[in-house]
FILUM-285388 format. One record per residue (C-alpha): residue number from 0; residue in three letters; chain; x, y, z. Coordinates in pm, whole numbers, m for minus. Last residue first. Layout:
N
+-----+-----+-------+--------+--------+--------+
:   n : res : chain :     xx :     yy :     zz :
+-----+-----+-------+--------+--------+--------+
: NUM : Ala :     A :      X :      Y :      Z :
...
+-----+-----+-------+--------+--------+--------+
# end
This chain:
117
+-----+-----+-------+--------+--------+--------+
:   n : res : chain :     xx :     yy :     zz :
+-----+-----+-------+--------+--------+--------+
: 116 : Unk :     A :  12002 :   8832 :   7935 :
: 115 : Unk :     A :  11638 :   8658 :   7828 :
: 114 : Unk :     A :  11553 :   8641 :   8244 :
: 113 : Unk :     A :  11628 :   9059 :   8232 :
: 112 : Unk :     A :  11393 :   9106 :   7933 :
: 111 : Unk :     A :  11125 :   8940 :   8126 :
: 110 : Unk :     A :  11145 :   9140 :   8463 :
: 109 : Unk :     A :  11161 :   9473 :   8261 :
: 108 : Unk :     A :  10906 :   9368 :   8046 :
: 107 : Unk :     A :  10662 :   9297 :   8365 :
: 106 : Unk :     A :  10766 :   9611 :   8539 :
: 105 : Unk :     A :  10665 :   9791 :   8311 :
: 104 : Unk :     A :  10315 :   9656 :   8269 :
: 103 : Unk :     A :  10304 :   9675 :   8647 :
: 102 : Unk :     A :  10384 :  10032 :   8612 :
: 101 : Unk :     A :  10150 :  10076 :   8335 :
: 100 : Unk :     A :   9860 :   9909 :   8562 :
:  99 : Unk :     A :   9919 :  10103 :   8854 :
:  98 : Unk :     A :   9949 :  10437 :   8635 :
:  97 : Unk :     A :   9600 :  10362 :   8476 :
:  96 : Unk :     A :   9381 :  10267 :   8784 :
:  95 : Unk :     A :   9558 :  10586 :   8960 :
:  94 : Unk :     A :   9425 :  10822 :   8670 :
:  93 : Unk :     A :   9097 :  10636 :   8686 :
:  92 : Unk :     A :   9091 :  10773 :   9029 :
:  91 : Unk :     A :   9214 :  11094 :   8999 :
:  90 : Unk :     A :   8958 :  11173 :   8700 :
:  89 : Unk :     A :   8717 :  11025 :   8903 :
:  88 : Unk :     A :   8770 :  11278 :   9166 :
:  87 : Unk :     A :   8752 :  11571 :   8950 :
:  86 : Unk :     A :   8408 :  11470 :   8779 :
:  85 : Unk :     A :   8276 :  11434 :   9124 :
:  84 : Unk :     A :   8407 :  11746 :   9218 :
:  83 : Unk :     A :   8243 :  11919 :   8887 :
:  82 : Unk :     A :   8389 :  12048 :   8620 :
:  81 : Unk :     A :   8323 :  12408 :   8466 :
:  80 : Unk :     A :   8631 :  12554 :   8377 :
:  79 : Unk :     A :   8662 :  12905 :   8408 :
:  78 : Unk :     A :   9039 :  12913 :   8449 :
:  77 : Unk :     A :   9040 :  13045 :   8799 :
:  76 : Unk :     A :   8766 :  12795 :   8904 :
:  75 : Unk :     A :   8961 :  12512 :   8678 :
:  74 : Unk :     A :   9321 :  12575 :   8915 :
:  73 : Unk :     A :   9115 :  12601 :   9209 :
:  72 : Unk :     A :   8960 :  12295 :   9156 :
:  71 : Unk :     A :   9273 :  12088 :   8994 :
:  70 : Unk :     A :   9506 :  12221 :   9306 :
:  69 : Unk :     A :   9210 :  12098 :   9549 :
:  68 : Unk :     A :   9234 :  11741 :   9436 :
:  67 : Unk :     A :   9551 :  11768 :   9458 :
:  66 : Unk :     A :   9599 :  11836 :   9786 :
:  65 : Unk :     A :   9321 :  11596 :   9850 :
:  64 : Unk :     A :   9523 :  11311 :   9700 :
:  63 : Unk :     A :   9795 :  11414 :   9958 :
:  62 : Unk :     A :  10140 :  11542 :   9889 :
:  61 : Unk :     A :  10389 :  11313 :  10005 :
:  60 : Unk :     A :  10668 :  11477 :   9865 :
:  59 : Unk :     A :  10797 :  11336 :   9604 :
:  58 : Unk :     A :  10402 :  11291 :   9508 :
:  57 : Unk :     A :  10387 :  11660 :   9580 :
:  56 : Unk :     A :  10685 :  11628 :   9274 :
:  55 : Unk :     A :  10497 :  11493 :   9003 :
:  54 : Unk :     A :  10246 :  11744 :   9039 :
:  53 : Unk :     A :  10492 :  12031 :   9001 :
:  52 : Unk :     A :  10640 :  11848 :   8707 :
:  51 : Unk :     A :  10320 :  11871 :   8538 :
:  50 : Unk :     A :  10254 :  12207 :   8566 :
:  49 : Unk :     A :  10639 :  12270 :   8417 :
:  48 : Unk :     A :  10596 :  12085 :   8149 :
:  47 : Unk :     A :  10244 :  12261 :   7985 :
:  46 : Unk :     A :  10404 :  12607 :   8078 :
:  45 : Unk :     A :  10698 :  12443 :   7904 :
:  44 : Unk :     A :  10504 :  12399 :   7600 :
:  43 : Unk :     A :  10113 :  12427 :   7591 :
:  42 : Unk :     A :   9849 :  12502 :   7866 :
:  41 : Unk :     A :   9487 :  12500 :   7790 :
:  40 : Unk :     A :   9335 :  12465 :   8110 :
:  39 : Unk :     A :   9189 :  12120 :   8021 :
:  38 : Unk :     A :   9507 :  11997 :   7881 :
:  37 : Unk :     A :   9704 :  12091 :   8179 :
:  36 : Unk :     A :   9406 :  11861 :   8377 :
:  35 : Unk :     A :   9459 :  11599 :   8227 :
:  34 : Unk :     A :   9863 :  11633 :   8208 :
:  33 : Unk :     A :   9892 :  11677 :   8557 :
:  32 : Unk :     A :   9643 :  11359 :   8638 :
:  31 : Unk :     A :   9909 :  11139 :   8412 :
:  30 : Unk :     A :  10178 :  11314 :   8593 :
:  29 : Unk :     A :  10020 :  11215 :   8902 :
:  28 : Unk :     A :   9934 :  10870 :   8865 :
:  27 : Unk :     A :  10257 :  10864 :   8753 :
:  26 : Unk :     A :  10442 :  10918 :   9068 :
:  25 : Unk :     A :  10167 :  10736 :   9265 :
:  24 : Unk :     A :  10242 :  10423 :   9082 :
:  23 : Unk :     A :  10647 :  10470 :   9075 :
:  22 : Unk :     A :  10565 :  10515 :   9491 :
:  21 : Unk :     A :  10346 :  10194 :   9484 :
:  20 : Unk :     A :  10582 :  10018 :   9256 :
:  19 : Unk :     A :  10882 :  10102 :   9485 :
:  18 : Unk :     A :  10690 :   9975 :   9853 :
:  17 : Unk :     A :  10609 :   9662 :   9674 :
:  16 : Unk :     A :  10978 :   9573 :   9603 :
:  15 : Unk :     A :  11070 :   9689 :   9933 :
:  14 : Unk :     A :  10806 :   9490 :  10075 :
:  13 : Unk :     A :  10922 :   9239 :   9910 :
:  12 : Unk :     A :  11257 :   9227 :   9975 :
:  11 : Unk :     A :  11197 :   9226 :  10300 :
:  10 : Unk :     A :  10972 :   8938 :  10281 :
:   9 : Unk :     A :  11232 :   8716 :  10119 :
:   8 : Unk :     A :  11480 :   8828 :  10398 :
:   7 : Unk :     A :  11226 :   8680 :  10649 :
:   6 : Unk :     A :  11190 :   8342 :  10462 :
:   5 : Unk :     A :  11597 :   8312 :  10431 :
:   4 : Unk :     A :  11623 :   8411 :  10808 :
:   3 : Unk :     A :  11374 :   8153 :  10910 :
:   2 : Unk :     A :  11486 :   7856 :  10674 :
:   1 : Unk :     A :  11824 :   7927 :  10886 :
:   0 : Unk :     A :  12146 :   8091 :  10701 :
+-----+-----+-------+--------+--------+--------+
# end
């Protein structure tokens, strides 16, 4: 194998290394956004489980952050909840700062506990 094919496997793997954090990120960037705004509404039990699965899936499926960020709206309007957009959006946000860095912390133990084995 040439210098060249080793260097463009490398980058493969990569990107396909990359690519699986930033779908893991998104994944619970939603389910920690789910369970935010569950807890706002008031749900409990497998109401509680079910709302969050639904957001962890539109990340499955590709769902995008403005999809959710409607969801959350409408879902507070009907509610009664009085947030604002602003207050909505940073709750995404900070929900994505979160989720990157436990998947990173994640990853991090998983990487070190497989160099101990």
């Amino acid at each position: 194998m040439t210098t060249f094919d080793e260097r463009e496997r490398a980058f493969e793997n990569l990107f396909a290394h990359e690519e699986k954090l930033r779908f893991l990120a998104l994944v619970r960037r939603n389910q920690l956004l789910a369970r935010w705004a569950a807890e706002m509404i008031g749900l409990r039990g497998s109401e509680y489980q079910s709302y969050v699965r639904t957001f962890m899936e539109g990340a499955v499926q590709g769902e995008s952050e403005e999809i959710l960020f409607d969801r959350i709206r409408t879902d507070f309007v009907a509610c009664g909840i009085d947030t604002s957009e602003e207050g909505i959006r940073t709750a995404i946000a900070m929900a994505g700062v979160d989720a990157r860095r436990e998947v990173q912390t994640e990853t991090r133990r998983e990487a070190l506990a497989e160099h101990r084995s």
